[in-house]
Residue, then its C-alpha position, 0 to 999 in steps of 0.5 A: x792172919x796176914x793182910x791185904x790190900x786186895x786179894x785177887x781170886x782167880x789166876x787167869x788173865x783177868x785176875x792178874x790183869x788186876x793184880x799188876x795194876x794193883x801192884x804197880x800202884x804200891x798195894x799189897x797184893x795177893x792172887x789165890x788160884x784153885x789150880x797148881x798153875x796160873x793163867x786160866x785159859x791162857x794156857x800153853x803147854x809145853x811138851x818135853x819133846x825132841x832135842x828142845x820142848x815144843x809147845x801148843x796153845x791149849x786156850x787163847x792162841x793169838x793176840x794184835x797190836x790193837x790190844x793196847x792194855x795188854x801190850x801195856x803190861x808187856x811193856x811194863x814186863x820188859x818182855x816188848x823186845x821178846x815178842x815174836x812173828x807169827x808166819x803167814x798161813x791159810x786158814x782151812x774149812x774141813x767139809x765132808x772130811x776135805x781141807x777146803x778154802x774159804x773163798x771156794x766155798x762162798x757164793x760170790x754173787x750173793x755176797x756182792x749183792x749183800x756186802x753194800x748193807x755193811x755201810x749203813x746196818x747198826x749191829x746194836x741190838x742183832x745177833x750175829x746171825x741176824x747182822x751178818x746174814x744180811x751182809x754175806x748173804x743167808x746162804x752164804x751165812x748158813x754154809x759157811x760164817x756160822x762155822x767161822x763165827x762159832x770156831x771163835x768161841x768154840x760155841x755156837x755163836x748165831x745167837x751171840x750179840x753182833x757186838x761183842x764178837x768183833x771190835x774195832x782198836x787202835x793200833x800200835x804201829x810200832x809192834x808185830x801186827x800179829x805175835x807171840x813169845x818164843x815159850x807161848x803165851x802163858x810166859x806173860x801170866x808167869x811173869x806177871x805171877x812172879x812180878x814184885x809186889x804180887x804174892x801168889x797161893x795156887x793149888x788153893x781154891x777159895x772157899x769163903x768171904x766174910x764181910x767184917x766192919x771194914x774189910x773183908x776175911x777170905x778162907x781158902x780150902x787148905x784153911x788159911x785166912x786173909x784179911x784184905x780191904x778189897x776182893x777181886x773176883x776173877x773167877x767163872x759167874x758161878x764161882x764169883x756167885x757162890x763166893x758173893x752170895x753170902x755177902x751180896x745175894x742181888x748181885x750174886x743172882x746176877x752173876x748166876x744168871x750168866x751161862x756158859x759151854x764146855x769145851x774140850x781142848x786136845x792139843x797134839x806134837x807129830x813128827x813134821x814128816x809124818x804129817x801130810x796136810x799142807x801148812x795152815x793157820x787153822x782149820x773150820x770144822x763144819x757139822x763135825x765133834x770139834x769146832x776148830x783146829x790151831x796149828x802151831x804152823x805159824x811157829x814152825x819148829x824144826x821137828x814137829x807140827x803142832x794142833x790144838x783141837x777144840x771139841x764139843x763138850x761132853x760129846x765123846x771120849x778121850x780115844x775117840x777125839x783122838x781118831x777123829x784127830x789121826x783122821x783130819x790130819x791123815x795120819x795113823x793115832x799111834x802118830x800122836x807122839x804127844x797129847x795134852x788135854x785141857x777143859x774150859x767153860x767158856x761163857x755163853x753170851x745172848x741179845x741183852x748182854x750189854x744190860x746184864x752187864x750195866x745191872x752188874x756194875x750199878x751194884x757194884x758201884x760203892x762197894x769194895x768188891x771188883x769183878x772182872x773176867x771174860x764173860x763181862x766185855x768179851x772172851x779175848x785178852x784184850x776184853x779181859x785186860x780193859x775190863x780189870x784196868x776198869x775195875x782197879x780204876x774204880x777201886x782208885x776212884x772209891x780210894x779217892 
């Protein structure tokens, strides 16, 4: 059996978050992945299409200059010189099969009247409906923001903790306010993957953790065994939960008790001629199948356009989604060229959340286990990167 500093379970951003701070602090490092290809959600696919790929963002899709640890590790990549502009685009609500603006549909009287309480309301302890709504008005909220707050985690989202939705970084003046890389965003979870010190298994999911006198023995499906010092969780709760129960049943149960919603991600290349919808960022859906669209508009491509469709779990098939697709971009489904597909389950967070969390880690604490993932701060990449640079700082701590 070979042995580790710490194996990582789980390929996503967070998992090889950790793996590269692990790795950049001389431990020997191990990342296992269920699939054949890392980067969880952070997934972009790339199409062998025209006369040079084209690509769409099946999962994360943006990212800013306020995500200071993941630009670290960029940095630390030496891929800071790749990044790239992202264009300039509207955004669009879809109402009764019509692209609309935003502002058009906001009342604006009731939204001058509601927008003063933004300077002396507390978020702490509301949910999103109940904080925003009394900043843009209830109408305004009901017809409009609970679209735009529940496009974001591609879930309803009116019962999520103010909180955790939108947070306020600092910026770093020297990068791109909003970028990219010219192969998408899954070049930076490649490249961390294949960076020196870390060694990766995939097509392999973990099966098995035993807890030894002073380590740990993980088993992965295929039947090979490691021994590591440390275990790294970065799976879904109720993997981590599985995987823990044997070891740490009370923290096991916490882990389990963390929900979560599909969704179906349908990302499509159309000839750029053939599609007759002006250019946008993204599109809102309001009461539809999907609850967002993203458009590779603001990577323009000379021959095709590009959209990813975020639908509703388990709600209807693969052809159907795809009519529903030819119907919001007006064009015929023999115009979809290319389709990719992918399937996430996203977490699910409610008021109390910020508790849940610090029962977590208080059983956490001392031990050799670190758990990481988006359902934890938060579902963007900067949540995932800070949480698994929190947790390697308390392995170095524990390490002394």
């Amino acid at each position: 059996m070979s042995q580790y500093d710490i194996v990582v379970i789980g390929a996503g951003i967070s998992g090889l978050s950790l793996a590269h701070h692990s790795a950049a602090a001389g431990l020997k490092t191990l990342v296992v992945e269920k699939t054949e290809r890392v980067g969880g959600a952070v997934h972009t696919h790339q199409f062998a299409a025209g006369t040079r790929p084209f690509w769409v963002e099946l999962g994360a899709h943006t990212c800013y200059n306020s995500y200071a640890g993941f630009l670290e590790i960029i940095e630390a990549l030496g891929m800071l010189d790749k990044l790239m502009r992202r264009e300039k685009a509207p955004y669009r609500m879809l109402v009764d099969d019509r692209l609309k603006s935003i502002p058009s549909q906001l009342n604006f009287p009731e939204l001058l009247v509601s927008v003063p309480r933004l300077f002396f309301l507390n978020k702490r302890g509301q949910s999103v409906k109940s904080y925003y709504s009394k900043i843009v008005g209830r109408r305004n909220y009901d017809k409009i923001f609970t679209h735009l707050f529940s496009a974001v985690p591609s879930q309803p989202a009116d019962d999520f903790p103010a909180d955790i939705m939108f947070k306020r970084r600092a910026r770093r003046k020297d990068v791109l306010k909003s970028f990219t890389l010219p192969n998408g965003l899954q070049s930076v979870t490649d490249a961390i993957a294949t960076a020196p010190g870390i060694e990766t298994v995939t097509g392999s999911d973990a099966v098995q953790i035993e807890a030894k006198e002073q380590c740990f023995e993980v088993t992965i499906a295929n039947g090979d065994r490691y021994i590591s010092d440390h275990i790294a969780l970065a799976t879904a709760p109720e993997v981590s939960a599985g995987l823990l129960r044997p070891v740490y049943p009370e923290l096991a149960d916490e882990l389990a008790r963390i929900g979560g919603a599909a969704v179906e991600s349908v990302g499509v290349a159309v000839a750029k001629q053939v599609v007759p919808v002006e250019k946008v960022a993204g599109i809102v859906a309001v009461r539809d199948s999907f609850h967002s669209v993203v458009s590779r508009d603001t990577v323009p491509d000379d021959e095709y356009r590009g959209f990813t469709f975020h639908f509703k779990g388990d709600q209807i098939e693969l052809d159907a989604k795809l009519e529903r697709i030819a119907q919001v971009l007006q064009i015929s489904a023999g115009d979809l060229e290319l389709v990719a597909t992918r399937r996430n389950i996203l977490p699910t967070f409610r008021i109390g959340h910020g508790d849940h969390v610090d029962r977590i880690d208080s059983l956490l604490a001392g031990k050799r286990v670190l758990v990481t993932g988006n359902y934890l701060r938060g579902m963007s990449i900067e949540d995932c990167v800070s949480r698994s640079a929190s947790e390697f700082n308390r392995l170095r701590q524990q390490s002394g």
